[in-house]
C-alpha positions in Angstrom: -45.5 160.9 154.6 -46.6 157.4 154.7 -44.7 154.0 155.3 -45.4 150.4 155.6 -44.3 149.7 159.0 -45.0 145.4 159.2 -44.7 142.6 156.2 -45.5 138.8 156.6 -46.2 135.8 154.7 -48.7 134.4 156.1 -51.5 131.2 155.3 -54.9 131.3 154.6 -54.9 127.1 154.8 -59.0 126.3 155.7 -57.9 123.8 158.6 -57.5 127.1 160.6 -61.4 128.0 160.4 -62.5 124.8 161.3 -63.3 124.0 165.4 -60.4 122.5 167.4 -61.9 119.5 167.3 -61.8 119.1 163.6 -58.3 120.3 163.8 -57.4 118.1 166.3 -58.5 115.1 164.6 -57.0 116.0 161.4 -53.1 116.2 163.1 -53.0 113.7 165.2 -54.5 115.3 168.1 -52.1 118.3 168.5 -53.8 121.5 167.0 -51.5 123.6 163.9 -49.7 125.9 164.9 -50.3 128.2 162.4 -53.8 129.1 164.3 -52.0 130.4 167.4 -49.7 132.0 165.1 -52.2 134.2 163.8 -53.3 135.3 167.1 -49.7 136.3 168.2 -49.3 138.3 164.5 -52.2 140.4 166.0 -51.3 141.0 169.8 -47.4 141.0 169.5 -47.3 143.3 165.6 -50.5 144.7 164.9 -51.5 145.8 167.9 -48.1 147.1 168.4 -47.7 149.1 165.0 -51.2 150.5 164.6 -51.9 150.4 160.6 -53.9 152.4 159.0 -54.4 149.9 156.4 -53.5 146.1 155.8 -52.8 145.2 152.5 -53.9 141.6 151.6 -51.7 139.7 148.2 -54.9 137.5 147.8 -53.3 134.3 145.6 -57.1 132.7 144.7 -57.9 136.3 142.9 -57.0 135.8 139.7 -56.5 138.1 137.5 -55.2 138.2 133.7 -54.5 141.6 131.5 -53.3 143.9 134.5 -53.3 143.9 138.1 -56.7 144.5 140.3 -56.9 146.1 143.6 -59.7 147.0 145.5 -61.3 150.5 145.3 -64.3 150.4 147.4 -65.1 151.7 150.5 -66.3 149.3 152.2 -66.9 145.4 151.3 -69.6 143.6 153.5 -71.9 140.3 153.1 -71.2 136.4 153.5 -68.9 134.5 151.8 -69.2 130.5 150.5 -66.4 129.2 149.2 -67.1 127.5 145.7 -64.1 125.1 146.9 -64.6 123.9 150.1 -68.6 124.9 150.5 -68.4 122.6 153.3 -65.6 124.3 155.9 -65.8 127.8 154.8 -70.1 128.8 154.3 -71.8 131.9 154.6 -68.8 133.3 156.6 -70.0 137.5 157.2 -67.3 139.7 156.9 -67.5 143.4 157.0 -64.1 145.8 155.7 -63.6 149.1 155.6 -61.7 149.5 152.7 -59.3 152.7 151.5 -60.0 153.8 148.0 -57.8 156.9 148.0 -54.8 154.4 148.3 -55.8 152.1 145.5 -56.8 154.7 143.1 -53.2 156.5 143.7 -51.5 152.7 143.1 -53.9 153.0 140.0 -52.5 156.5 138.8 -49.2 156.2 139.3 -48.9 152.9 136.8 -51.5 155.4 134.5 -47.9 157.1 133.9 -45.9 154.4 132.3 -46.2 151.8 129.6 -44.9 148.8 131.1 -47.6 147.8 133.8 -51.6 148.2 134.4 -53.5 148.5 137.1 -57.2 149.1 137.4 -58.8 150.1 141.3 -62.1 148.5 141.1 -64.8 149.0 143.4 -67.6 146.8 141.7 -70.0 145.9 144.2 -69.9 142.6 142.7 -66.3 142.1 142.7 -65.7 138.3 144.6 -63.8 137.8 147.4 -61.7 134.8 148.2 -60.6 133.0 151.8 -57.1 134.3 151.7 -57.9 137.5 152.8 -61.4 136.4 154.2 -59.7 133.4 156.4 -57.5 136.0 158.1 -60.7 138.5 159.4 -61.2 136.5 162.7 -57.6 136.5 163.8 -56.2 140.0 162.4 -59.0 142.4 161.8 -58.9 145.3 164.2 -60.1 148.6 162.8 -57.8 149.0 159.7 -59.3 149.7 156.1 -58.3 146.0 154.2 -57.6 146.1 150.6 -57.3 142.9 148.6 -55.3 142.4 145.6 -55.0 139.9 143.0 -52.2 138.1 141.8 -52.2 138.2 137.3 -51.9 135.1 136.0 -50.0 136.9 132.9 -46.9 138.3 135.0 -44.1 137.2 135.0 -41.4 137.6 138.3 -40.3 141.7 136.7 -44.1 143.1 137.1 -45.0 141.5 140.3 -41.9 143.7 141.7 -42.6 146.7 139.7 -46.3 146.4 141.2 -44.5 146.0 144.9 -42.6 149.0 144.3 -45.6 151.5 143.3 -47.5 150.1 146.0 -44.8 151.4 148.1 -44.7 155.0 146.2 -48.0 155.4 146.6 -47.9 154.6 150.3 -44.6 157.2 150.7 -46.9 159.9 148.9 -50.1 159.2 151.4 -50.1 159.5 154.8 -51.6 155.8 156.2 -49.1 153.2 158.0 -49.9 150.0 156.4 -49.0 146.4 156.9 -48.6 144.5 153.5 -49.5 140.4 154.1 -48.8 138.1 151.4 -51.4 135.3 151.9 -50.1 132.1 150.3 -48.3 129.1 150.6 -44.6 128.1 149.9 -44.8 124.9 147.3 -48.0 123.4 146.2 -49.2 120.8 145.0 -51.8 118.8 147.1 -52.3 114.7 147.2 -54.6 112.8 145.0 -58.2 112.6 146.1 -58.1 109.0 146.4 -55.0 109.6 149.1 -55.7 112.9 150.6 -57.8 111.9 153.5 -54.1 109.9 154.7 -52.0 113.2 154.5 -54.0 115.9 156.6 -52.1 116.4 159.5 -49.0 119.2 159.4 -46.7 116.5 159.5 -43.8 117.2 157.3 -44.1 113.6 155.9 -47.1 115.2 153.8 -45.3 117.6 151.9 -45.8 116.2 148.5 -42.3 115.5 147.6 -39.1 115.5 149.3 -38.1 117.5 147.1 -40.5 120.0 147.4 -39.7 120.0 151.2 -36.2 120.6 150.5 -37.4 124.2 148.3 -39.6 125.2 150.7 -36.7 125.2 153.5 -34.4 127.0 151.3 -36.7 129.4 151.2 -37.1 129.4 155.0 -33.3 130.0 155.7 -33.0 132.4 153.5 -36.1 134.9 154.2 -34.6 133.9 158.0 -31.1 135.4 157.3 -32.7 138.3 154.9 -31.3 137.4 152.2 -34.4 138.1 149.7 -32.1 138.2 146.6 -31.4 134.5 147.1 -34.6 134.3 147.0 -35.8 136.1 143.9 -33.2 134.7 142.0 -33.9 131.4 143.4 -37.7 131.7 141.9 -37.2 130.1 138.4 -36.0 126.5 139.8 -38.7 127.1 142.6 -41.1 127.3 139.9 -40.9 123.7 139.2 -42.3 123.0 143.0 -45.5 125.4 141.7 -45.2 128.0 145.1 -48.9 129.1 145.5 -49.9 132.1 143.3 -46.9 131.8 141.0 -45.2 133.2 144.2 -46.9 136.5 143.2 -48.0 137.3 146.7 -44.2 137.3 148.1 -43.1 138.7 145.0 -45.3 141.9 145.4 -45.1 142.0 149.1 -40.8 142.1 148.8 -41.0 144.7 145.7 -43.0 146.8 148.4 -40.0 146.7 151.3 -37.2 146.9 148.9 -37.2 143.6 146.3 -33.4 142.4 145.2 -32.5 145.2 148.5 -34.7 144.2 151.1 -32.5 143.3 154.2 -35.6 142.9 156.5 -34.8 139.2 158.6 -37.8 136.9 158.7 -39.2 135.8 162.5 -41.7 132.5 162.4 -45.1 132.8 163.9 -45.3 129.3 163.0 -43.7 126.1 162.7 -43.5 125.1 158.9 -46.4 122.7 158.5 -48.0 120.9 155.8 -51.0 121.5 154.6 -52.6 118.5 152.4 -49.4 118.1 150.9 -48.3 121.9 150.3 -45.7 123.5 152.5 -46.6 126.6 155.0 -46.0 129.2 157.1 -46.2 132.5 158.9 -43.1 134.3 158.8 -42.8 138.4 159.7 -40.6 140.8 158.7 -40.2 143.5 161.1 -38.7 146.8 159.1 -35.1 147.4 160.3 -34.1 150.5 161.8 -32.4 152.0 158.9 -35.1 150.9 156.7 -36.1 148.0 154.6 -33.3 147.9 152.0 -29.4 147.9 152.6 -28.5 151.5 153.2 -25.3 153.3 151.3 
C-alpha cells in the first residue's frame, strides 16, 4: 500500500537560480533564505523519507477544461523561460517520470461525473520553472510528475483532485512527497518601480494588507489548523495567492483537506519576492496520520 510520507509549500521565485552575487546584490547584501532552505528540504526530509515519487502542484501550468498531470516516462531537454529568458536559459533537466501513478489518478476521476482528468505524456507537453527551479536543490533519484493548476476550478475540485491523488497513491505501492510550488499573495510592483523593491524585505510586499493575509496564513498552517485556512480562501482571494491557491489547495485535499492536522515547520523566513509574499513551509505527517483521528 502506498502513502505520501512528506508535503511542503514551497517557492519556485527565480532569484534562487541566479549566482550569489546576483542575489546578494538584489537584498541588500545578505543572500534569501529561501535558497538554503531548499537545501535543508533535501538533506533533513528527503533524504530522510526516501520517495518514490515527488509530486510537483506547478502554478505557471495552466490548464482550462480538466486537470493535466504528467504521464510520460521520462521528460528531458533544456528549458528557456518565455518570462524571464534572461535568469532562467537553456536550463537541462532530465526526470524520470511515473506514468502508472498518473494514469491511475486519471482512472479513478474516469469513474465519476464531477471532475476530469487527462494523464498526458505528449512529448511536446511544456514545462514551467516551478517544478524546473526546484531540480538543482531537490532532485535525487525520484520519478517527478508535474501538474497543472485549471484555471476553471473553483476551491471544491482542487480538493476533490487532492483527495484522488491520494487514493490512487493508497492503491499503488510508491512513497511520494507532494510539493505545492507557489507563492502566498501576489501581485508584483510596477515596472517603472520594481528595480526599488527586490530585496526580501518585508517592506516589499505589495500591500500591508496583503502582508497581513499572508501571515494569517503562516500562523495558521503553523498551528495546523488547515480549515482556517480553506475557509479563509474567499477573502484571501482578493490578495490574488499564486495559482488561485490551487497548488495548496490540491496538496491539503491530498493529506486530509478541512481534516488535515499536519503542523507546518519553516524552511525559510517569509520573504518578499518583487512584491509577492513567500515561503517554504513542511508538513511532516503526524503519527496517527494526516487527518484528526476518531
Amino acid at each position: 500500500m502506498g502513502e505520501i510520507v512528506g508535503a511542503a509549500v514551497v517557492s519556485h521565485v527565480p532569484p534562487i537560480v541566479m549566482p550569489e552575487a546576483i542575489r546578494r546584490e538584489l537584498n541588500d547584501g545578505n543572500d534569501f533564505s529561501l535558497v538554503e532552505g531548499l537545501h535543508r528540504l533535501r538533506a533533513e526530509c528527503l533524504e530522510r523519507l526516501k520517495p518514490d515519487t515527488i509530486i510537483v502542484f506547478d502554478t505557471h501550468w495552466f490548464t482550462t477544461v480538466e486537470h493535466v498531470i504528467t504521464g510520460h516516462e521520462r521528460r528531458k531537454g533544456k528549458f528557456t523561460s518565455d518570462e524571464l529568458p534572461r535568469g532562467m536559459s537553456q536550463v537541462p533537466y532530465d526526470m524520470p517520470g511515473d506514468p502508472e501513478l498518473a494514469l491511475a489518478v486519471q482512472d479513478l476521476a474516469a469513474e465519476r461525473d464531477d471532475t476530469w482528468v487527462l494523464a498526458s505524456d505528449d512529448p511536446c507537453l511544456p514545462v514551467h520553472y516551478p517544478t524546473i527551479n526546484l531540480l538543482g536543490f531537490l532532485q535525487g533519484d525520484e520519478r517527478w510528475i508535474s501538474v497543472g493548476v485549471c484555471q476553471t476550478a473553483i476551491p471544491e475540485d482542487f480538493l476533490l483532485f487532492g483527495s484522488l491523488l491520494a487514493q490512487a497513491i493508497e492503491e499503488s505501492n510508491r512513497r511520494v512527497i507532494v510539493l505545492a510550488s507557489g507563492g502566498l499573495s501576489h501581485r508584483f510592483w510596477p515596472l517603472r518601480e520594481f528595480a526599488d523593491h527586490e530585496s526580501a524585505s518585508l517592506d516589499n510586499i505589495r500591500t500591508p494588507q496583503a502582508r497581513e493575509a499572508d501571515e494569517k496564513v503562516l500562523r495558521w498552517w503553523q498551528q495546523g489548523d488547515h480549515r482556517q485556512v480553506i475557509e479563509y480562501l474567499p477573502e484571501y482571494r482578493n490578495y490574488a495567492p499564486e495559482g488561485f491557491f490551487g497548488h495548496y489547495m490540491m496538496m491539503v485535499g491530498a493529506i486530509g483537506g478541512e481534516d488535515c492536522i499536519a503542523t507546518g515547520r519553516r524552511y525559510s523566513e517569509y520573504e518578499s519576492a518583487a512584491g509577492t509574499g513567500q515561503v517554504h513551509m513542511w508538513f511532516e505527517r503526524p503519527d496517527g496520520g494526516w487527518t484528526v483521528q476518531t
